[in-house]
C-alpha positions in Angstrom: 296.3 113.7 152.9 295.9 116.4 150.2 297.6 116.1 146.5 299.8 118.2 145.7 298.6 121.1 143.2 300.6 120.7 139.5 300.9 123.8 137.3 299.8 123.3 134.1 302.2 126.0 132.9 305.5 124.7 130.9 308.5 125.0 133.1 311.1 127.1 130.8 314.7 126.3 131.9 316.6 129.5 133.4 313.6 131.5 132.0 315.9 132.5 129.1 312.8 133.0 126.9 311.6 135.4 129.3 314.8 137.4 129.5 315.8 138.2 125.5 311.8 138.8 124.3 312.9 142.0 123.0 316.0 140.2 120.8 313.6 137.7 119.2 311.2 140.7 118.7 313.8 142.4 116.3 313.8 140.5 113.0 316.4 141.9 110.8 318.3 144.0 113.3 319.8 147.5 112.1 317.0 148.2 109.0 315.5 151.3 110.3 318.7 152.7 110.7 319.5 151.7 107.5 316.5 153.2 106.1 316.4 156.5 108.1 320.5 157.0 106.6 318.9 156.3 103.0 316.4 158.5 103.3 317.0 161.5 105.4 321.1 161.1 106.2 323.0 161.6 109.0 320.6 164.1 109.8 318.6 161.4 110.8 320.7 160.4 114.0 321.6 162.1 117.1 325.2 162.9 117.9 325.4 159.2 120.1 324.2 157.4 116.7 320.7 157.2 117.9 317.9 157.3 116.3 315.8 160.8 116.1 312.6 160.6 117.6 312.0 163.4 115.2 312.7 161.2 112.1 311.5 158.5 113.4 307.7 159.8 113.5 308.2 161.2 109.9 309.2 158.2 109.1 306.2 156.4 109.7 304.1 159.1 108.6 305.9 159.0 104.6 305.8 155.4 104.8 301.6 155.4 105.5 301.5 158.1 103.1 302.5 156.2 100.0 299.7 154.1 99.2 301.5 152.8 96.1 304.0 150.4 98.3 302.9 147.7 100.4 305.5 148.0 103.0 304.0 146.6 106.1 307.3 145.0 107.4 308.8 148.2 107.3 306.2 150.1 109.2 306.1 147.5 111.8 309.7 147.8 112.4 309.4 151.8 112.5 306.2 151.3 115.1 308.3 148.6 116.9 311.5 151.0 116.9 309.1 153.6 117.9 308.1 152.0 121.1 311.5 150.3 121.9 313.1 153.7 122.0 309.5 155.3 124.4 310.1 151.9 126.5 314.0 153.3 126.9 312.8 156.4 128.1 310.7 155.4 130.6 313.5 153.4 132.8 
């Protein structure tokens, strides 16, 4: 008789982990919108309340500008916003 194979993987229960990646991802939810209002205004957001793709990549390009501030948290959650928003559009 042959044994049985065993995974070696860890069994996750209801593969919650799995499902809400993109919540976890998102540390301190709401601070690039809170930066985009401080700095450019409402200008900054569509008519929906979305974020402005348009801002959004000057954004990032003012914040890797200023070589005075080390604001790496902030320029990952601009590159993270960034791609959540490209991931949106593909759907």
């Amino acid at each position: 008789m042959r044994k049985k194979r065993t995974s070696t993987r860890k069994k996750t229960r209801h593969n919650s982990s799995k499902k809400k990646w993109i919540q976890k991802s998102i540390k301190r939810p709401g601070r690039v919108e809170r930066y985009l209002l401080r700095t450019y205004g409402r200008k900054a957001l569509n008519k929906d309340g979305t974020i402005s793709m348009v801002y959004l990549n000057k954004a990032i390009e003012d914040v890797k500008a200023d070589p005075r501030k080390n604001r790496k948290h902030l320029l990952n959650a601009l590159y993270e916003a960034r791609r959540l928003k490209r991931m949106k559009r593909r759907k």
